[in-house]
C-alpha positions in Angstrom: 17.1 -34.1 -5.4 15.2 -33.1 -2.0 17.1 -30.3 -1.8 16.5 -29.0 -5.5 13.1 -29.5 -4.6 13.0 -26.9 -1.6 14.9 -24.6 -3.5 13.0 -24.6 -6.2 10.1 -23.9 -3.3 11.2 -21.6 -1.5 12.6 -19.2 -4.4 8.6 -19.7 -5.5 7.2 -18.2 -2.8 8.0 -14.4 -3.1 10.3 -12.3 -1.5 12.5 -14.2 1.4 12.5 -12.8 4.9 16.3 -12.4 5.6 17.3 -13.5 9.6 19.8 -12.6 12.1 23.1 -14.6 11.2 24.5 -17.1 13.8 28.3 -17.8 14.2 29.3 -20.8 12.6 31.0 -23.5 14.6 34.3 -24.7 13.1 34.7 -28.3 11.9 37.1 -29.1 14.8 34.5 -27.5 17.1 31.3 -29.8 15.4 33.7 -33.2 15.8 34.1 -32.7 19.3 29.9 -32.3 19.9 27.9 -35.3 20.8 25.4 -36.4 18.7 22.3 -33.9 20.2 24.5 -31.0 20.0 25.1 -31.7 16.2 21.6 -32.1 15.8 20.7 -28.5 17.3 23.4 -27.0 15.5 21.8 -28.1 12.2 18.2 -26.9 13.1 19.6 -23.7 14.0 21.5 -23.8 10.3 18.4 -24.1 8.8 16.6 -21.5 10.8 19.6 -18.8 10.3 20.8 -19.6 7.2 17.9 -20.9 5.1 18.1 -18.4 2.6 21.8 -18.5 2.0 22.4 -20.6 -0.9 25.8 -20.0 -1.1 26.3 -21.7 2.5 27.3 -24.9 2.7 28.1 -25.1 6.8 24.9 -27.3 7.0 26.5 -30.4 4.5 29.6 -30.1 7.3 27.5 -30.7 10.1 25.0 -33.4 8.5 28.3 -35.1 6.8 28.8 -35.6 10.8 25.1 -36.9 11.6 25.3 -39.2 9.4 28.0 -40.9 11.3 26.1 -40.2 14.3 23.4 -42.3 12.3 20.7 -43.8 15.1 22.4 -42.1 17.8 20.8 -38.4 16.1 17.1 -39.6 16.4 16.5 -38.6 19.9 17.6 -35.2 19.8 15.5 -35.1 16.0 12.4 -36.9 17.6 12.3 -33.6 20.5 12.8 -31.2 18.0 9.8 -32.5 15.5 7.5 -32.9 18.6 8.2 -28.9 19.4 6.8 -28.5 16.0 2.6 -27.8 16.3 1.0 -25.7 13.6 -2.0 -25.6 15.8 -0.9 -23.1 18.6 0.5 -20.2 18.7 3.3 -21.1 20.8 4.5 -24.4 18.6 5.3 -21.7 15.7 7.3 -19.1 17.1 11.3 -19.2 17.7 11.6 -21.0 14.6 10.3 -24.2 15.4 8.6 -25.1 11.6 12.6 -24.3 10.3 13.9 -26.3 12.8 11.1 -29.0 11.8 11.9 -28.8 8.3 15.5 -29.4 9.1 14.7 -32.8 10.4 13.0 -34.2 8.2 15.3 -33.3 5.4 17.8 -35.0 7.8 15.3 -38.1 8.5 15.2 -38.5 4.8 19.2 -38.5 4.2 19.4 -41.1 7.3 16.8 -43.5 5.4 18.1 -43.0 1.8 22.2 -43.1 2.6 22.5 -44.7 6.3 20.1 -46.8 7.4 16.0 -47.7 6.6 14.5 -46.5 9.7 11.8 -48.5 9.9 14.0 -51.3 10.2 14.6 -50.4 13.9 13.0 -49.3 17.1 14.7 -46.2 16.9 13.8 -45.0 13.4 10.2 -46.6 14.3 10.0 -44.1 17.0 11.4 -41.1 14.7 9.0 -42.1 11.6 5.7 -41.9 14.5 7.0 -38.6 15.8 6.8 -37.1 12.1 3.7 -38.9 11.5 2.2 -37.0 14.8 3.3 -33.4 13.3 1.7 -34.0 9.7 -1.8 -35.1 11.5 -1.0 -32.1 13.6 -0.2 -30.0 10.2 -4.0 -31.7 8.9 -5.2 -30.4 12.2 -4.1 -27.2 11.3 -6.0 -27.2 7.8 -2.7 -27.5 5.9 -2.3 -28.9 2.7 -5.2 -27.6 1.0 -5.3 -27.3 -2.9 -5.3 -23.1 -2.9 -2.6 -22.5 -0.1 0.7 -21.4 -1.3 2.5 -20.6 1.4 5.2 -23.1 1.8 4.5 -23.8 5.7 1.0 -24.8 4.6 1.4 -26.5 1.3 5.2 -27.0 0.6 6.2 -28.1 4.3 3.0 -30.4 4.5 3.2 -32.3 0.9 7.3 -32.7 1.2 6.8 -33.8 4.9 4.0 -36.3 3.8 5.8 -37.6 0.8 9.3 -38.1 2.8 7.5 -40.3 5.6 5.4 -42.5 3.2 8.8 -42.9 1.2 10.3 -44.0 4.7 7.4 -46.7 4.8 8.1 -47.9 1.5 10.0 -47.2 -1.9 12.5 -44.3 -1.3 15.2 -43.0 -4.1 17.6 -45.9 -2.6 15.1 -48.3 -4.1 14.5 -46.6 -6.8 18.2 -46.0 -7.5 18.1 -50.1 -7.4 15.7 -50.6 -9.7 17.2 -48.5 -12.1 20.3 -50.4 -11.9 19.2 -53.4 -12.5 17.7 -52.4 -15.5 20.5 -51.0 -17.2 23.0 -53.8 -15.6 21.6 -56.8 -15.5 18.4 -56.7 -18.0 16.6 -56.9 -14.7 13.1 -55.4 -14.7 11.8 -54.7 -11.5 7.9 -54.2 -11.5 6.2 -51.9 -8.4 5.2 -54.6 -6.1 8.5 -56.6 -6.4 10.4 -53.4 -5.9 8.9 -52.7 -2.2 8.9 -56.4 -1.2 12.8 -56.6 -2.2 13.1 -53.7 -0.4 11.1 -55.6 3.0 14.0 -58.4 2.4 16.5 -56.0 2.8 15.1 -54.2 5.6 14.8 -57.7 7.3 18.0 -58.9 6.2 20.4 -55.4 6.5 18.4 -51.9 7.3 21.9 -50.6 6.3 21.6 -51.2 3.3 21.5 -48.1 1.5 24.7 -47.1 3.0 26.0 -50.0 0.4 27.2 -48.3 -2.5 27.5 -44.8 -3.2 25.6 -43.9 -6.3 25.6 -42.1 -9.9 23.9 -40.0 -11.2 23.8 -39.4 -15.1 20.9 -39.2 -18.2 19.7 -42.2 -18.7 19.5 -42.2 -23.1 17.0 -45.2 -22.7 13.7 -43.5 -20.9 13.0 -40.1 -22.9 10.7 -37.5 -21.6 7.5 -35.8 -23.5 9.7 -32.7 -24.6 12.7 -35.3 -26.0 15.1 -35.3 -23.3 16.5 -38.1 -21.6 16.0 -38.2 -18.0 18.1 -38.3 -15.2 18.5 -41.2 -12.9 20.4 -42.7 -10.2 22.3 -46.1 -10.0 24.5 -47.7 -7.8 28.4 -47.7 -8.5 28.9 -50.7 -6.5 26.0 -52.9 -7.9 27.1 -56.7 -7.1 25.9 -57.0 -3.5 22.3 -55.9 -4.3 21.9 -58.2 -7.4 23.4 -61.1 -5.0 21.0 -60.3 -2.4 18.2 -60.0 -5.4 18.9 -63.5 -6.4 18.6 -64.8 -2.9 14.9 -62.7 -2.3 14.0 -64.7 -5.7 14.2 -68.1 -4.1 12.6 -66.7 -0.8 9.5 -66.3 -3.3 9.8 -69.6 -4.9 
């Protein structure tokens, strides 16, 4: 869905600006990388081949940081601290592409591998991207008539992704969803984020659980008559068992 969302961005904002294409590594090549030299390669992905739809090199390299899982963040934390809106010289060489790449890759950790605020690690990641939005604030983005996506698409995705690291993301949401279809299980907003504290507490690895569906869910229309789409978990059991065990914690 994050990615449909940037699309959907970037096709808004007029005319593309087309860079120099960089050599893709091989699969063989990416295995053989450590865990910083995977990371680089995606940032450069994203800063070469941002506008090539059709190119799908940058799912083979993240399907590989995603194993990496905690061991990416250093590597991610340098690159978002190169990031700074506010001087000339934390702009150029592609540093807000190479920003947006990890966020989009902070927010695939938190919603398929692991919550990052349930470690020191992803602690440290989430305040690195919390010091380049104030920096983003700093630099008087994210104001109501901006359109450019550095300035209004970069800053309100950026913002929304950490405060969904802090608290509800689409894992949760996928959760909640599930339990209402599977087990009658209504989940309201508040119980939602503390059952997703208890599992942060109990296993930050949560998400990394059960894959997930995604299909139209016939029992929540929208205002033009359509159902809407959803997410739920294929492998729902562990989740409801842990759910049963947060219920007593709150008796």
């Amino acid at each position: 869905m994050k990615t449909i969302i940037l699309l959907l961005w970037l096709t808004s904002c007029g005319p593309c600006v087309i860079h120099v294409q960089k050599k893709h590594q091989s699969e063989a090549e990416i295995a053989r990388m450590t865990p910083a030299q995977r990371v680089e390669e995606y940032a450069e992905e994203q800063a070469y081949h941002k506008y090539d739809f059709l190119d799908d090199h940058g799912h083979l390299i993240e399907k590989y940081i995603l194993r990496d899982g905690l061991a990416a963040l250093p590597r991610m934390i340098e690159i978002m601290d190169e990031y700074d809106p506010t001087r000339a010289s934390g702009k150029r060489g592609h540093k807000g592409e190479r920003f947006d790449a990890m966020w989009m890759l902070l927010g695939d950790l938190d919603n398929h591998v692991v919550r990052l605020r349930g470690s020191e690690e992803g602690r440290r990641a989430m305040e690195a991207f919390e010091r380049a939005i104030q920096r983003m604030r700093a630099a008087n983005y994210g104001q109501p008539d901006q359109h450019e996506w550095a300035e209004h698409g970069r800053f309100d995705l950026g913002a929304m992704e950490i405060e969904e690291a802090k608290g509800i993301n689409s894992t949760d949401r996928a959760i909640r969803d599930t339990f209402r279809l599977e087990y009658k299980t209504l989940l309201s907003k508040e119980d939602l984020l503390a059952f997703s504290n208890f599992l942060v507490a109990r296993d930050p690895t949560y998400p990394s659980w059960s894959e997930t569906n995604y299909f139209r869910d016939y029992t929540q229309i929208n205002e033009a008559g359509y159902p809407l789409w959803v997410y739920t978990m294929k492998k729902p059991a562990r989740f409801y068992e842990a759910y049963l065990e947060f219920k007593k914690t709150k008796r």
